[in-house]
N, C-alpha and C positions, 0 to 999 in steps of 0.2 A: 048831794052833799059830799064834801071831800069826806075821804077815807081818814077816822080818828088816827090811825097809825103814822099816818102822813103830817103829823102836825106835830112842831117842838115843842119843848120843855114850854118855856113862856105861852103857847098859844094853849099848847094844855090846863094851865095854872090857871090861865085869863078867861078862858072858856069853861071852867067847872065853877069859877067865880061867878060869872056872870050866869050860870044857869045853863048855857048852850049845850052842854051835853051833860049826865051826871059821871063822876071820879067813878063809878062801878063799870058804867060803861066803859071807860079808858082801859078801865086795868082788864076785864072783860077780852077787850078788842086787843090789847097786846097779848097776855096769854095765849089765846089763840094764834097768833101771830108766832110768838116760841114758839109753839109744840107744833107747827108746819114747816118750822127753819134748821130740820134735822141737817139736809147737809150740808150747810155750813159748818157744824159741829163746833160754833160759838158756847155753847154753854156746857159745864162739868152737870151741876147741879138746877133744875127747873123748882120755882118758889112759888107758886100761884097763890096759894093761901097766905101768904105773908103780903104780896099785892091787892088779894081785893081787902084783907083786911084793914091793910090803910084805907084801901079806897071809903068803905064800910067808914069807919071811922071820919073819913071826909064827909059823906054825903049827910051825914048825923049831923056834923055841925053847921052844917049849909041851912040843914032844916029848922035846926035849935036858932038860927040868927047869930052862931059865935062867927067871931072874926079868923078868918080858915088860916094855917099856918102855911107858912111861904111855899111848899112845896105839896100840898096839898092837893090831892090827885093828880100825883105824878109818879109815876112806876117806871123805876131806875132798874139796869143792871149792875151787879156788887163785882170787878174783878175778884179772882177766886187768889187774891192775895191779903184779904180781908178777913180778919176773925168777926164770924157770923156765929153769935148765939144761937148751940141745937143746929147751926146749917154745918153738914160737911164745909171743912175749909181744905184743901189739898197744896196749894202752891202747884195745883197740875204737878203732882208726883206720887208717885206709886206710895213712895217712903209715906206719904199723911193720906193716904184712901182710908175713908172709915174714920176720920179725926172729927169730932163736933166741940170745938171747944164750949166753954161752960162763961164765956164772956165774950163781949163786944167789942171792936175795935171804936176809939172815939171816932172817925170819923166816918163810919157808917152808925154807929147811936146818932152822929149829930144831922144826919140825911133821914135817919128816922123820925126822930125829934122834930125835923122841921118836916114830917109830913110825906115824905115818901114814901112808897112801896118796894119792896126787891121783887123783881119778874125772877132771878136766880144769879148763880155762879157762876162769872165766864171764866174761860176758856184761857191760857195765856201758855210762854212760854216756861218751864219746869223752873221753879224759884227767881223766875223772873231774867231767866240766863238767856238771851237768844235775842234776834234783830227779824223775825221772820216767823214765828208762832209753829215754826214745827219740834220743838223738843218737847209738847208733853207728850206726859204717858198718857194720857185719855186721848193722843192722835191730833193730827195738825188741824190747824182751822185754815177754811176756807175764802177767802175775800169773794163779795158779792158781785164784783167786777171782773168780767173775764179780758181775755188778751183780744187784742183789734188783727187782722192781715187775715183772718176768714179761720185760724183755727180752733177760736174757740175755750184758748186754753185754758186752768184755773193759775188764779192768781193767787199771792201770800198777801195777808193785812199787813203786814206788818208784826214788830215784837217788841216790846213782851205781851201789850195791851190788845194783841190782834183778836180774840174775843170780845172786847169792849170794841175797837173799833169796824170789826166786822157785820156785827149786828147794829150797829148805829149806822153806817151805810146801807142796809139793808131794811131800814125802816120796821126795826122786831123790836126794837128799845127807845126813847128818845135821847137818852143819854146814861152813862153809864163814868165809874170811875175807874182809874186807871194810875199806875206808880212808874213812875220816869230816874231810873239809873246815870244813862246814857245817852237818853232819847226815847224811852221807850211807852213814852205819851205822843211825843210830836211825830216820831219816823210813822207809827200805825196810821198815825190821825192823816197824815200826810199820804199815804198810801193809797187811805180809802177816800178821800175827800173830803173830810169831817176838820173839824175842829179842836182842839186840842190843846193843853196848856199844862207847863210845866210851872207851878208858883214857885218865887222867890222860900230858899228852902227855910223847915221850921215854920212855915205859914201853917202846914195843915199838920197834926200830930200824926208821926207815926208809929204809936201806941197801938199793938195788936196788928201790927201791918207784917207781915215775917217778911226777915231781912234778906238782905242782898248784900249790899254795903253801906252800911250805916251814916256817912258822910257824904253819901251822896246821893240815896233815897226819897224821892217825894213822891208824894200822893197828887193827886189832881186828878181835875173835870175831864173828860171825855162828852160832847155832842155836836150838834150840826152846826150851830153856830157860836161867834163867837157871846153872842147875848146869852146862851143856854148856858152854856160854860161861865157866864158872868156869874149868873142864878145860884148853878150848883158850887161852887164858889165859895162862895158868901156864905152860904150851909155847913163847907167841908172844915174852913177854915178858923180860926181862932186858938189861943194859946190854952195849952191843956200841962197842968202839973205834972202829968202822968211820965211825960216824956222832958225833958234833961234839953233838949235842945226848939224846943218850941218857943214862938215868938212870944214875947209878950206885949203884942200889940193890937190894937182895934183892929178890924175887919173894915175894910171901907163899905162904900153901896158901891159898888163895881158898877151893878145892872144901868143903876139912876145915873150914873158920871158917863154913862158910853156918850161916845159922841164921833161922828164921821168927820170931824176936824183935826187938823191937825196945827192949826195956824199958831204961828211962837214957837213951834219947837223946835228945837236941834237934833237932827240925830244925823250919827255916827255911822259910817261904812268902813270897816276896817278893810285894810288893802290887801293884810295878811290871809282875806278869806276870799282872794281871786287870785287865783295861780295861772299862771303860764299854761299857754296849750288849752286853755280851758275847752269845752266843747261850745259852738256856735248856739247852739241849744238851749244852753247852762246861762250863757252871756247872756243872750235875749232876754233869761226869765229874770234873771237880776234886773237889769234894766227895767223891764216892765215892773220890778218890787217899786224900782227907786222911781221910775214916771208916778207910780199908783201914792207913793208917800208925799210928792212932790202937789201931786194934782190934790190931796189931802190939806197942804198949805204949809207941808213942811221945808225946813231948810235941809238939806242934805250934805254935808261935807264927809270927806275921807279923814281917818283920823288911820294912827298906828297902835296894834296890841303886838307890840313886839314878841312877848312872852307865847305866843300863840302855836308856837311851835312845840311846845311842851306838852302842851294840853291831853294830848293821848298820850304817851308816855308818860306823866302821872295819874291818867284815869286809868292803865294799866298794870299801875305799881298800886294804885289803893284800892282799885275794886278786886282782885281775885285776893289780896289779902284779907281785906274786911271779909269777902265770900270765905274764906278759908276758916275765919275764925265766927261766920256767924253759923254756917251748916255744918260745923262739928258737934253738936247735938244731936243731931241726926245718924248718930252712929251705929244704932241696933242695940246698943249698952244701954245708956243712960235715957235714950229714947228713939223710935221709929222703929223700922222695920229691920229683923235680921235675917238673912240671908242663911237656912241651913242646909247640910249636906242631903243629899235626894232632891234636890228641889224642893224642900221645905221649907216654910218661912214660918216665922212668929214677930212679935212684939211685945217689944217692954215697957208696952205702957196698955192702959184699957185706952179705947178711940176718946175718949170723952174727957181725959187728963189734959189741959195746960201742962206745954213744955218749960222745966225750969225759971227758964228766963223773962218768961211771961211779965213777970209781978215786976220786975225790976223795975223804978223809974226808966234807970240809963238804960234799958232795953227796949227796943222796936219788933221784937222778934213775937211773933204768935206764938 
């Protein structure tokens, strides 16, 4: 029998459905799987009791004849940028060790809701700052992929998400959530070989997500494929009042609409995104993008984003300002850790307090 660990999101969902294995056994078989995957150092925080109790709660209605909810023996990893009820939430930084906030981010309630489990807390870059997973303070994470030429070496996931997407390569999670700045859903997912998607922003609330930069923050799926990430998706997403910039729009069936066609459509190669000199390497794999869309049944044309040239140059003018102005709460004053003489520290706040900003509609910040 394959190994339950080895099986995605959807074959898990379709398989506790249909009886093939029960939702205890899942969460069971991953657990075990965390608490052997010390070194990778993927997770802040391990959840087991909040995994099988979903599971628990699945297997009941399987029994009872109810109609199981869409995620339904399936045990998720939470990036640890998540306000987790009662769970440490850290942002991987020293400043929130010991923080349990006293409420829910919507869109881990809404992963709940529809039937998940949390295996636990991963692992990420320190407020979400970094492209390579080595700024926390709980230590870098490890990618389950090592270097090829016979040395052996360890590799980085990726950042910020490289906790999420280290243990999703690694076959300890089936999928896991993860928040994209600058890339920092797709660069990890893209590292380890996973899956990965940044929604159109305002899809998913970032109510209870602590910020980074407010204008450019999103949530999103982290798993193996791109169907798993359809699933968890359609979960994460939907418009929540709480948040000031959420859509207010349906949720499609992402899962039901996939399809390996691509016949009618038009898309776009901007020119501005192949430079000169490129490497021989780099060109092939474009190519091979546009053969793989082509042989999909797409039309492919070059088009021009003139403007393209800007693009880091104002993600560097509004992300360290949004950072500026959302981690100045974190001052030791009005909240987090302070810093005293002797090597002393304290806090002004109990772990268990919600930061200011918390309540706001217009705030994202945990």
């Amino acid at each position: 029998m394959t190994d339950i660990t080895d099986l995605g999101i959807a074959q898990l969902r379709d398989g506790v459905r249909m009886g093939s294995f029960s939702a205890r056994e899942v969460a069971d078989a991953f657990v075990v799987k965390v608490s052997k995957a010390k070194a990778l150092n993927a997770f802040i925080v391990e959840t087991p009791d909040h995994a099988i109790a979903a599971a628990k709660e699945a297997d009941a209605a399987r029994a009872a004849g109810e109609t199981l909810k869409p995620l339904a023996g399936v045990p998720i990893g939470m990036k640890d940028l998540f306000a987790t009820k009662g769970v440490q939430t850290t942002a991987a930084s020293h400043i929130l060790e010991g923080f349990k906030p006293v409420y829910e981010s919507t869109v881990s309630q809404r992963l709940w809701d529809a039937g998940a489990g949390m295996l636990g807390k991963l692992n990420m870059d320190q407020f979400a700052m970094g492209s390579s997973n080595e700024t926390s303070y709980f230590g870098n994470v490890i990618s389950p992929w090592r270097r090829g030429g016979g040395d052996n070496a360890s590799l980085a996931p990726g950042g910020s998400s490289g906790g999420s997407s280290a243990a999703i390569a690694a076959r300890v999670v089936p999928g896991a959530t993860g928040t994209d700045t600058g890339g920092s859903i797709r660069q990890p997912a893209a590292f380890t070989g996973i899956s990965g998607i940044k929604p159109t922003y305002g899809r998913c609330s970032r109510w209870g997500v602590v910020a980074f930069a407010s204008s450019l923050d999103q949530a999103g799926p982290m798993a193996r494929s791109v169907q798993d990430c359809a699933i968890l998706l359609e979960s994460m997403a939907g418009f929540d009042p709480k948040d000031s910039t959420s859509l207010e729009l349906a949720v499609p069936k992402w899962e039901a609409n996939l399809s390996g066609s691509l016949r009618g459509k038009k898309i776009g190669i901007p020119k501005e995104y192949r430079v000169d000199g490129m490497p021989a390497e780099i060109e092939a794999l474009w190519q091979q993008g546009i053969d793989w869309l082509k042989d999909a049944g797409a039309e492919v044309v070059e088009v021009s984003l003139p403007h393209t040239k800007y693009a880091l140059p104002a993600y560097y003018i509004i992300a360290p300002a949004e950072a500026s102005s959302n981690l100045a709460r974190y001052d030791g004053v009005r909240y987090g850790l302070r810093e005293l003489a002797e090597g002393r520290t304290s806090r002004t706040c109990t772990p268990r307090r919600a930061p200011p900003a918390s309540a706001t509609r217009s705030s994202a910040a945990s």
